[in-house]
C-alpha positions as a Markdown table, in Angstrom:
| # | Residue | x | y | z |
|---|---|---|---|---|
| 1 | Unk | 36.4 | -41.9 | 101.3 |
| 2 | Unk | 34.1 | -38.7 | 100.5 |
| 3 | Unk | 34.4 | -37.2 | 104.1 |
| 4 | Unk | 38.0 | -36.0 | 103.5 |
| 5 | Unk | 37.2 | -34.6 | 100.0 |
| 6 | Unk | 34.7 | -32.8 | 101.8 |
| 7 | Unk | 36.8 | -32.0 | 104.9 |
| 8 | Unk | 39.2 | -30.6 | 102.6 |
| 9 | Unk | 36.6 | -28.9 | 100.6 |
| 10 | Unk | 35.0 | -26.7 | 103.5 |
| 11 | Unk | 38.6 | -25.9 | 104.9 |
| 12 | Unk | 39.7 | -24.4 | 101.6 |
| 13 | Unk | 36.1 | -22.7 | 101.0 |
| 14 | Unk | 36.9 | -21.4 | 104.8 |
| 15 | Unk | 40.2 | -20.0 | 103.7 |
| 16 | Unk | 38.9 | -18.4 | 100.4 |
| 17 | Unk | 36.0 | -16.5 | 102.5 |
| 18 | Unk | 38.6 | -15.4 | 105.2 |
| 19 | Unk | 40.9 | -14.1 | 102.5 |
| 20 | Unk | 38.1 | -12.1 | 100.9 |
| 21 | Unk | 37.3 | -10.9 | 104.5 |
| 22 | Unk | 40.8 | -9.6 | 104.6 |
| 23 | Unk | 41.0 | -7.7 | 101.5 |
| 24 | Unk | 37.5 | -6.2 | 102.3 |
| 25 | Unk | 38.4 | -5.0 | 105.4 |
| 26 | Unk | 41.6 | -3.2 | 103.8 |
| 27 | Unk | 39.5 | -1.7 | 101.3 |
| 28 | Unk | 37.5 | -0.3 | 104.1 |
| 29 | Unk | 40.5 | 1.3 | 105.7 |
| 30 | Unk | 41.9 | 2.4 | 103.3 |
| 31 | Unk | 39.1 | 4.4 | 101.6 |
| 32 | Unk | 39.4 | 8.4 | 101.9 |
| 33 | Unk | 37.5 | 9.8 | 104.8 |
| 34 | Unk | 34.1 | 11.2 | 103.9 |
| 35 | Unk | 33.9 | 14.5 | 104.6 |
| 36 | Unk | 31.3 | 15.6 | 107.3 |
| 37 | Unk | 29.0 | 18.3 | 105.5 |
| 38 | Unk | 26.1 | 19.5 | 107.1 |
| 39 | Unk | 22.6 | 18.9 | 105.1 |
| 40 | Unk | 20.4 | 21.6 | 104.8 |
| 41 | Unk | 16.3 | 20.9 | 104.8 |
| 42 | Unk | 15.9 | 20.2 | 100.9 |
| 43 | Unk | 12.2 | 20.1 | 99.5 |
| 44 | Unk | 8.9 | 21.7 | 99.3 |
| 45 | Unk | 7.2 | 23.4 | 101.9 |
| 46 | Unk | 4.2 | 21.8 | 103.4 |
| 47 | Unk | 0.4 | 23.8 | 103.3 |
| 48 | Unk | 0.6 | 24.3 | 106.7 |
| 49 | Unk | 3.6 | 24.3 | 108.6 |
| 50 | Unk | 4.8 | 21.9 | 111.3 |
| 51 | Unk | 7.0 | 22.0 | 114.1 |
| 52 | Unk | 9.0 | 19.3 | 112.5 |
| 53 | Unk | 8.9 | 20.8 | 109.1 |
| 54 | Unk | 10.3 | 24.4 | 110.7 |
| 55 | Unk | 12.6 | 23.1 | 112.7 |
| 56 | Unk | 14.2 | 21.3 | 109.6 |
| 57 | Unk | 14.6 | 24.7 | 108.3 |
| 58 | Unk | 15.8 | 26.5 | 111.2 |
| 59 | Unk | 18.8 | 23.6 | 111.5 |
| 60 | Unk | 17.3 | 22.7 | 115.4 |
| 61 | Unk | 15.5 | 20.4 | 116.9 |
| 62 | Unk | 12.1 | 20.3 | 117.5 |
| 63 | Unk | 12.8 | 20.4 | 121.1 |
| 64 | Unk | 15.8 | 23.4 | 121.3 |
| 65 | Unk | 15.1 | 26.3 | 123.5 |
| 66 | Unk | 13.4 | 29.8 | 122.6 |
| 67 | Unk | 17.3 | 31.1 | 122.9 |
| 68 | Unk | 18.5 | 28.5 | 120.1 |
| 69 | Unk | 15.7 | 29.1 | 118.1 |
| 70 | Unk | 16.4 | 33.1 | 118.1 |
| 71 | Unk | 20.5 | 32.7 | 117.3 |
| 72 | Unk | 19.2 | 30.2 | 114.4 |
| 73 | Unk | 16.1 | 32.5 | 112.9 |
| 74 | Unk | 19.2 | 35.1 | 113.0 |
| 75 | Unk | 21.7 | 33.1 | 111.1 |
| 76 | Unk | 19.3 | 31.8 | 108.1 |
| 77 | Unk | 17.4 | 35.1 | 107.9 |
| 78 | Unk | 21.0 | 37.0 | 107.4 |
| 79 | Unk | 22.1 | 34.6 | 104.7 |
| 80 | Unk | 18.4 | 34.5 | 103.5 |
| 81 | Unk | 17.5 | 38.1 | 103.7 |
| 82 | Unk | 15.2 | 40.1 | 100.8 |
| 83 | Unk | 17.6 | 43.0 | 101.2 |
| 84 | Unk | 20.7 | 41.1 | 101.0 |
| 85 | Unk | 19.7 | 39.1 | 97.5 |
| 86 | Unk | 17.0 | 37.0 | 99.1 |
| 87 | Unk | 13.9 | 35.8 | 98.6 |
| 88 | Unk | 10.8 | 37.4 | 100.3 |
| 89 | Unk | 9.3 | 34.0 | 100.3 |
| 90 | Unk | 11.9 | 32.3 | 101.5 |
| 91 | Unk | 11.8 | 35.0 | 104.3 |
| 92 | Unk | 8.6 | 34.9 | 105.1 |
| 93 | Unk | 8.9 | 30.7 | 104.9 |
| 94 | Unk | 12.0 | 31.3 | 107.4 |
| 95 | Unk | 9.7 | 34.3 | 109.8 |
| 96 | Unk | 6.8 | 31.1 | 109.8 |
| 97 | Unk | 9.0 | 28.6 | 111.0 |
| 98 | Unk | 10.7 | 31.1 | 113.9 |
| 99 | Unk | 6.9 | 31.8 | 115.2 |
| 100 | Unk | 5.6 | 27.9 | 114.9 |
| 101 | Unk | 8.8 | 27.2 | 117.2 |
| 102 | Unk | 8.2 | 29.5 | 120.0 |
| 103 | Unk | 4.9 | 28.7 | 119.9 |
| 104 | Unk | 3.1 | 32.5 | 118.2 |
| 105 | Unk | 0.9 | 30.8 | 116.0 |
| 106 | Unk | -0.3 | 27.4 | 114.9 |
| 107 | Unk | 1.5 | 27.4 | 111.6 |
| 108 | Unk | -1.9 | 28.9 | 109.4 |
| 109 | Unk | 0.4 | 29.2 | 106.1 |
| 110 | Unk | 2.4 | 32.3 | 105.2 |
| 111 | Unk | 1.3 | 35.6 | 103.0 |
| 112 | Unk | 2.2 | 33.4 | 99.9 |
């Protein structure tokens, strides 16, 4: 006598939880897209710098080529630039990370 309250019991739990799946799954869709917006390296510097750390703030990888490097140390210096409204530390932070990534010096700290 119980094992078709609880046959009817689990199909009708089954339904609910397949409904809910449903209506989940057209939230999902439905939601706007998110846009893609690149993330910039956000945070302190470290004491001395690493290759991870300036890579983060050149936008590269740790890996990319001397080449890459250059056209990236190019692009952050211009919008970066002391002359232009920048920071000299933030220059001298971005001139760090360019040498620690082709490899000039062992990342010994900047000026500041």
């Amino acid at each position: 006598m119980a094992t078709p309250f609880f046959a009817g019991l689990a199909v009708a739990a089954a339904a609910l939880a397949g409904r809910y799946g449903i209506h989940a799954w057209q939230a999902f869709k439905a939601r706007p897209p998110k846009p893609r917006i690149r993330k910039f390296y956000e945070g302190g510097f470290q004491p001395t710098m690493t290759r991870r750390e300036a890579a983060l703030i050149l936008g590269v990888r740790e890996n990319a080529t001397p080449d890459k490097v250059k056209e990236a140390h190019k692009k952050v210096m211009v919008a970066n630039h002391p002359d232009a409204g920048g920071s000299d530390y933030l220059a001298s932070k971005i001139n760090e990370a360019k040498d620690v990534m082709l490899g000039k010096t062992k990342g010994s700290g900047s000026a500041f």
